[in-house]
C-alpha positions as CSV (number, residue, x, y, z in Angstrom):
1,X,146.6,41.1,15.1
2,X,148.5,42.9,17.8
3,X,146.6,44.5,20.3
4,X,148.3,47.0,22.1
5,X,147.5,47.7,26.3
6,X,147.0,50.7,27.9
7,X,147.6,51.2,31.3
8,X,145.3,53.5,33.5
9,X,147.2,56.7,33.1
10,X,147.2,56.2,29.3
11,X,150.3,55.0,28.4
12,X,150.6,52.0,26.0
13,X,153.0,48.8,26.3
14,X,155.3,50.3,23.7
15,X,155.8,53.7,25.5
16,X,153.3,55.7,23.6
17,X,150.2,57.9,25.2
18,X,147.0,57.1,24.0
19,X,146.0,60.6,25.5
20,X,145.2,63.7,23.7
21,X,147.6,66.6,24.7
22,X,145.0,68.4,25.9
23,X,144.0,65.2,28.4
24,X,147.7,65.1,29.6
25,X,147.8,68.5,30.3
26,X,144.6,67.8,32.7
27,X,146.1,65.0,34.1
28,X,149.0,66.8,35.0
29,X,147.1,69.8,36.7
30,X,145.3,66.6,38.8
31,X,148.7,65.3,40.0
32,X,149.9,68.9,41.2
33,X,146.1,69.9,42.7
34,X,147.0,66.6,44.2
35,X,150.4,67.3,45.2
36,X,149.8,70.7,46.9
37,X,146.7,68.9,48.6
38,X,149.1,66.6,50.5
39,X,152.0,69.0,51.3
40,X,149.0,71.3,52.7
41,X,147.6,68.2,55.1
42,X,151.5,68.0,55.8
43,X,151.5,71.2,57.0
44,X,148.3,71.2,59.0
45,X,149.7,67.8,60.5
46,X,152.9,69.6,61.7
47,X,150.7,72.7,63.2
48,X,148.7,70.3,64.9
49,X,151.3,68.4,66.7
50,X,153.0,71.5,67.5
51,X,150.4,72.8,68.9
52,X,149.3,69.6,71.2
53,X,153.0,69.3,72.1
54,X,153.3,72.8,73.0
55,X,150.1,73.1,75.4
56,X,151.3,70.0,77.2
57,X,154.7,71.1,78.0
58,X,153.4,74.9,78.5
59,X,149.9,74.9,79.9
60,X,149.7,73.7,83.4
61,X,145.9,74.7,84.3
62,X,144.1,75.1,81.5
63,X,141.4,78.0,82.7
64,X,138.9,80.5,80.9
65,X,141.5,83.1,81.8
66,X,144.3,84.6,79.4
67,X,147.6,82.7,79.7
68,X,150.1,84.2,81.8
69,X,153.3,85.6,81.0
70,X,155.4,82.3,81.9
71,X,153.0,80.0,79.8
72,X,153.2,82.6,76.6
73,X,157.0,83.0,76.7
74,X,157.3,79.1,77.1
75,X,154.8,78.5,74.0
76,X,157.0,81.1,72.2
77,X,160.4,79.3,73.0
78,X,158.4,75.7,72.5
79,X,157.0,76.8,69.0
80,X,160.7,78.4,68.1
81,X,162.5,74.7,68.6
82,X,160.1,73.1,67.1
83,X,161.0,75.0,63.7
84,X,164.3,74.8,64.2
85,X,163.8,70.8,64.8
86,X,161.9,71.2,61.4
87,X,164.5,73.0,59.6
88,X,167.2,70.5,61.1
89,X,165.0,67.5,59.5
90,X,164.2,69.4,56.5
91,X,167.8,70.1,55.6
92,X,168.5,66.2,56.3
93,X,166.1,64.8,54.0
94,X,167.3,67.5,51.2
95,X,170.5,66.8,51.7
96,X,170.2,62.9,51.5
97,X,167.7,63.2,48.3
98,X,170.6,64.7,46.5
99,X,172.8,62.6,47.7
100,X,170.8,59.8,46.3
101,X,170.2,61.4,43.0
102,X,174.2,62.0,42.5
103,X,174.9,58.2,43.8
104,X,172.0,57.3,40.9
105,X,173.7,59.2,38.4
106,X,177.6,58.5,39.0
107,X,175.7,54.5,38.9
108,X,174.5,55.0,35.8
109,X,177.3,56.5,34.0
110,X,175.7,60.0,34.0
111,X,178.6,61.5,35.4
């Protein structure tokens, strides 16, 4: 008798799912609620470091008072290279994903 294995997302040692469409639909919502959940703690993660960059390079007393009009244009300039330092990084890594997919295909004869 030959048993077949499943792994834990369902899928058998001969390629076939053992899940009902309905169940890989599920498990497909999962991996994007999942997805989304990271690229938001991404987000918050950049914010955050912006932020705590920005104040130390921009606020020299911290007080109860507003921020003057030095410390508010130097937050604005700080926050403005920061995205563009983003958008510089950004366009790398898209840039050498492609890249990497082309170099995968021309390898693989899927030219």
């Amino acid at each position: 008798m030959n048993a077949e294995t499943y792994d834990s997302f369902g899928q058998s040692s001969s390629g076939t799912s053992s899940l009902h469409p309905s169940d890989a639909i599920k498990m497909q919502d999962l991996v994007s609620a999942i997805e989304t959940s990271i690229q938001i703690e991404s987000q918050m993660n950049i914010i955050k470091s912006m932020n705590q960059k920005c104040f130390e390079r921009c606020i020299y007393k911290p007080s109860s008072s507003s921020l003057g009009n030095g410390e508010r244009q130097c937050i604005a300039k700080c926050m403005d290279r920061f995205q563009d330092g983003l958008k510089v990084v950004n366009q790398t890594i898209m840039q050498r994903s492609k890249a990497e997919a082309e170099s995968m295909h021309h390898s693989a004869g899927l030219q």
